[in-house]
N, C-alpha and C positions, 0 to 999 in steps of 0.2 A: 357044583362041586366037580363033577363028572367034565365042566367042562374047561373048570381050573386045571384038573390034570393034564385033561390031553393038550392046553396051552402048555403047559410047562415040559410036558414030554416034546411038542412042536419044537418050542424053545431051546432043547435041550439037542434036538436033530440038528439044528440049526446051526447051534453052536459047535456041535462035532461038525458040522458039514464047514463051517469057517474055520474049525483047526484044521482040519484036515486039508483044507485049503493053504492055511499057511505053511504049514509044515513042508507040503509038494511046493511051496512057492520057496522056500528055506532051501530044500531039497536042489532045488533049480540054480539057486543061486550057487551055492555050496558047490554043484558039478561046475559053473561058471568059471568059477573062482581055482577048479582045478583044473579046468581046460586051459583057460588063462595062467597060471603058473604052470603050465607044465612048458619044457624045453620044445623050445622054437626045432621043427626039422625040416630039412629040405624042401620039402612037400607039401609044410606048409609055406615057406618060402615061393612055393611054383605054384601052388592055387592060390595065394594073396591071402588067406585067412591071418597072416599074422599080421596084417595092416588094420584088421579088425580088432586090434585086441588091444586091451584099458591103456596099455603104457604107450600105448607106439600112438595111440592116438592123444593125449596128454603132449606129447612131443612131436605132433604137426607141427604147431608154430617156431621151433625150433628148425625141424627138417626143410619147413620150408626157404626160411632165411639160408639156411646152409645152402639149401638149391639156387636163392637168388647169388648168393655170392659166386656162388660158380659159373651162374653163368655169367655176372659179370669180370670174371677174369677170366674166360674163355672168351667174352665179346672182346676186353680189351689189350688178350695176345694178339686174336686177327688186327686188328686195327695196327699195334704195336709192328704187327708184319707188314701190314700194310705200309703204312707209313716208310719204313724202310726201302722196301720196291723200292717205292716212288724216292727215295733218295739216290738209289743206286742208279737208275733210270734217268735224274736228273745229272747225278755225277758225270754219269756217259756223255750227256749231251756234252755237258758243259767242257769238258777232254776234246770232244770232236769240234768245237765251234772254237778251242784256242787254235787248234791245228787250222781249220779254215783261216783264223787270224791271221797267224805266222805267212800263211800260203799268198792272201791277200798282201799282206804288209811286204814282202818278196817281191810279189807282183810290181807292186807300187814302185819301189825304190829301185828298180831295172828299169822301171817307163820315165822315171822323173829323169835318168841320168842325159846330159845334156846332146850325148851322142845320140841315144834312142827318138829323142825331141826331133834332133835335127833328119835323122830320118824319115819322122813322120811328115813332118813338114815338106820334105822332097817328095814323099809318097800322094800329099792332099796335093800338092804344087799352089800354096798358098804363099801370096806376095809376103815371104818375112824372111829375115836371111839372120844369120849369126853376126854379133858383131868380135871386129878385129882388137877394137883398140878397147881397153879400160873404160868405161865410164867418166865422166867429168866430174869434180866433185866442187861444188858451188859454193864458195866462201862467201860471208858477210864482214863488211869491215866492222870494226868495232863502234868506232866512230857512230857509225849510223844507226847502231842500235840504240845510242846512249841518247841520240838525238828524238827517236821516236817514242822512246820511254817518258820520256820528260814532254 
């Protein structure tokens, strides 16, 4: 009997010793729950604790999708500039090689003219001379065509 009680007094330690566990564990949560609700300040902004706390982490996969979008419109302004450069860079060229164009085609059309020709030709002293008269121009009679057709 004696040692029915001191089981039930044991028992009864025990069970004060597991409320009083929970209650400190209650307790625990309870200050949690008001550290967590209480107003975000600066300071904890600058030592990162509020990256630690229930809402902000619930809303990672949010935050991070937002991070990805950013940086994808931030990758695809450089690009968008890029791109650009390279247009204006090409525009330039393409400005400078009509000018070249122009500059050759000038060229050209001074060297073709017939006086320039005959120049060069006194210059090399190559057996070819200008001619005087017109060209000949070489008739077929009709006749003979009519003849070779058939």
């Amino acid at each position: 009997m004696l040692a029915d009680i001191a089981m039930q007094e044991e028992g009864e330690v025990g069970a004060s010793a597991t409320l009083s566990n929970l209650e400190s564990e209650e307790e625990k949560e309870k200050n949690k729950e008001k550290k967590d609700k209480r107003k975000a300040s600066f300071r904890d902004l600058i030592d990162g604790s509020i990256l630690t706390r229930d809402y902000v982490i619930e809303q990672l996969p949010f935050l991070l999708f937002i991070m990805l979008l950013a940086m994808a419109y931030i990758a695809n302004k450089y690009n968008s500039e890029k791109m650009i450069r390279e247009t204006i860079a090409i525009q330039n060229e393409l400005k400078e090689l009509k000018c070249e164009k122009i500059a050759v085609q000038s060229e050209l059309m001074s060297l073709s003219k017939q006086s320039e020709i005959a120049k060069l030709i006194d210059e090399k002293k190559l057996d070819l001379y200008l001619l005087i008269e017109p060209p000949k121009k070489i008739v077929v009679p009709s006749t003979k065509q009519n003849t070779i057709q058939n």
